[in-house]
C-alpha positions as CSV (number, residue, x, y, z in Angstrom):
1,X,44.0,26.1,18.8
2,X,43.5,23.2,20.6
3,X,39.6,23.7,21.7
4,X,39.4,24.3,17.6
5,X,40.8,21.0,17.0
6,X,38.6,19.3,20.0
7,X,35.4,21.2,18.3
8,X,36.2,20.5,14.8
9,X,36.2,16.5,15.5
10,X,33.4,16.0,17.8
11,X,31.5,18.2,14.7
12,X,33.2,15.5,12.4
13,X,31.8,13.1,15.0
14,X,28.2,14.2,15.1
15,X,28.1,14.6,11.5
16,X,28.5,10.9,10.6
17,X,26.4,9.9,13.1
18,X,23.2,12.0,11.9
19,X,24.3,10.6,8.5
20,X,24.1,6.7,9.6
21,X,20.8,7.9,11.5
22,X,20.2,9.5,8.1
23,X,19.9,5.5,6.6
24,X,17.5,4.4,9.0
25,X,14.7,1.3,8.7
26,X,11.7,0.9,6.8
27,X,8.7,-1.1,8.9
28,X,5.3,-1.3,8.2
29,X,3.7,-1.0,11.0
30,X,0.1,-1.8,12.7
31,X,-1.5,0.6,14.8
32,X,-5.3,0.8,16.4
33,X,-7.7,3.2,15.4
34,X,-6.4,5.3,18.1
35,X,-2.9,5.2,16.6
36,X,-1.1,3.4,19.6
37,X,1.6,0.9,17.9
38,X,0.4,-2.6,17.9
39,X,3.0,-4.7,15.8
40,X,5.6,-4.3,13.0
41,X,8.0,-6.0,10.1
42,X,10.8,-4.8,8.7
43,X,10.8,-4.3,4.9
44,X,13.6,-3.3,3.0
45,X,14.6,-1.2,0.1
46,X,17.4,-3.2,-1.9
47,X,17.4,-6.9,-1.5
48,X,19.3,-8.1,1.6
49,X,21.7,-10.5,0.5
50,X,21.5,-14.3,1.1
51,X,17.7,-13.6,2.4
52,X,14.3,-14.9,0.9
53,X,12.2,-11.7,0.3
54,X,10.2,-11.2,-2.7
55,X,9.9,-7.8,-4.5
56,X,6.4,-6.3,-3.9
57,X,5.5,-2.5,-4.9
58,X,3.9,0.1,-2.3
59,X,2.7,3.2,-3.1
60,X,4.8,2.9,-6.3
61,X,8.3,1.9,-4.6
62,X,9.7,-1.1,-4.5
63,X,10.8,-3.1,-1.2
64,X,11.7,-6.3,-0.1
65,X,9.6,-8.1,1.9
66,X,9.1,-12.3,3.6
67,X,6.5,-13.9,2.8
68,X,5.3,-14.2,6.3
69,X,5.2,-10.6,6.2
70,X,2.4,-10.6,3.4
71,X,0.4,-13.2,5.7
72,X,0.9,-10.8,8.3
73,X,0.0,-7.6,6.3
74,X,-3.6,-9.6,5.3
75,X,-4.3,-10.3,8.8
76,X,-4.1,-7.0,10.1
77,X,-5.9,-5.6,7.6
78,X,-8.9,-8.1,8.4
79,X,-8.2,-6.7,12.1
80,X,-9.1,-3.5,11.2
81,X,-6.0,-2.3,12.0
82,X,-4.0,1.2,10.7
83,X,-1.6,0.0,8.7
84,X,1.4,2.3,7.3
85,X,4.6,1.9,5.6
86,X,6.8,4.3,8.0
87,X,10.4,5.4,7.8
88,X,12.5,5.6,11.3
89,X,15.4,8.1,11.0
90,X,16.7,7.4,14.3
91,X,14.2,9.8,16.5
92,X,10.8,9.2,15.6
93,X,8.9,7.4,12.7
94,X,7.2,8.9,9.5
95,X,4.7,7.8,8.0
96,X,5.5,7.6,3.4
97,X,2.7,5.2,2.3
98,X,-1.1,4.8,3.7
99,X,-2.9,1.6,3.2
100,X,0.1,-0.5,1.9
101,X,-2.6,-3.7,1.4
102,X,-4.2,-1.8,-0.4
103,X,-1.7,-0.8,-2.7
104,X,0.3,-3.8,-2.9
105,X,1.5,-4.6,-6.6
106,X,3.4,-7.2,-8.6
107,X,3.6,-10.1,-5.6
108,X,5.3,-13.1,-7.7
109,X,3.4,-15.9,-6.7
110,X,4.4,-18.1,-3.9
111,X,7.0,-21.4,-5.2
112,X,5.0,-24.6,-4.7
113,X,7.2,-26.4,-2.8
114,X,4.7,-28.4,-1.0
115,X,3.3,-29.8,-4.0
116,X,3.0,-33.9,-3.2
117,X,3.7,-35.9,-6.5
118,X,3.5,-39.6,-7.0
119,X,4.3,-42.0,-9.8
120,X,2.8,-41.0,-13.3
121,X,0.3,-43.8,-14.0
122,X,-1.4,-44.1,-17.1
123,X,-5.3,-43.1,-16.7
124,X,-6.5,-46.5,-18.0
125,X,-4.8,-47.8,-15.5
126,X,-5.5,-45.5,-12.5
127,X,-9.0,-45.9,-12.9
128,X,-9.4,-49.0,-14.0
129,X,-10.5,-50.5,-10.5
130,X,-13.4,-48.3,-11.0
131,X,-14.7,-50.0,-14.1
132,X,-13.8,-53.4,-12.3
133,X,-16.3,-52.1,-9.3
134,X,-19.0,-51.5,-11.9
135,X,-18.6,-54.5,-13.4
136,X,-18.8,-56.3,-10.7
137,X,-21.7,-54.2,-9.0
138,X,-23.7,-54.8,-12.5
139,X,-23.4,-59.1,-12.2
């Protein structure tokens, strides 16, 4: 009865692990034309909390993605590089979306933060050294 009880928890056991293995990672991921892994970023499917990721839409799913990862996304593309949104489920990877630039929908545009603004002045006054100039260069 014993060996039943030692069998009947290490099942328990192995059964929540291959769950948790179950809820593994979603990467794209960069690969030569031979199909050897070159890079990757993690994307997610439900927004992490406290991060800042913007929704974007592959192959008609949404994830959650950086910025950078977009930047990234473009430049391997221009690489020439195999690109593939692939799930990992704690043995190996598979691939569920080809050609995620390709497919990339509904990117919100990028908060311009850097914009540089300086003290509203009036046009007849911001350009009114130019008309001095000219009146000057016509005397």
């Amino acid at each position: 009865m014993a060996r039943f009880g030692t069998f009947a928890a290490t099942v328990g056991i192995l059964l929540s692990t291959i769950q948790l293995a179950g809820a593994g990672e979603v990467h794209i991921i960069s690969r030569d034309r031979s199909g050897a892994f070159v890079s990757s970023h993690q994307i997610f499917s439900h927004k992490p909390p406290a991060q800042r990721v913007v929704p974007v839409d592959y192959c008609g799913r949404t994830y959650y993605v950086y910025r950078s990862t977009l930047n990234w996304l473009e430049s391997q593309a221009y690489e020439g590089r195999l690109i593939g949104v692939e799930y990992s489920n704690g043995k190996n990877w598979r691939l569920i979306c080809r050609k995620p630039e390709e497919q990339t929908a509904n990117v919100p545009p990028e908060p311009d933060n850097k914009k540089q603004t300086g003290p509203q002045i009036p046009k007849s006054k911001k350009y009114g050294w130019i008309n001095m100039l000219n009146k000057r260069a016509a005397n």
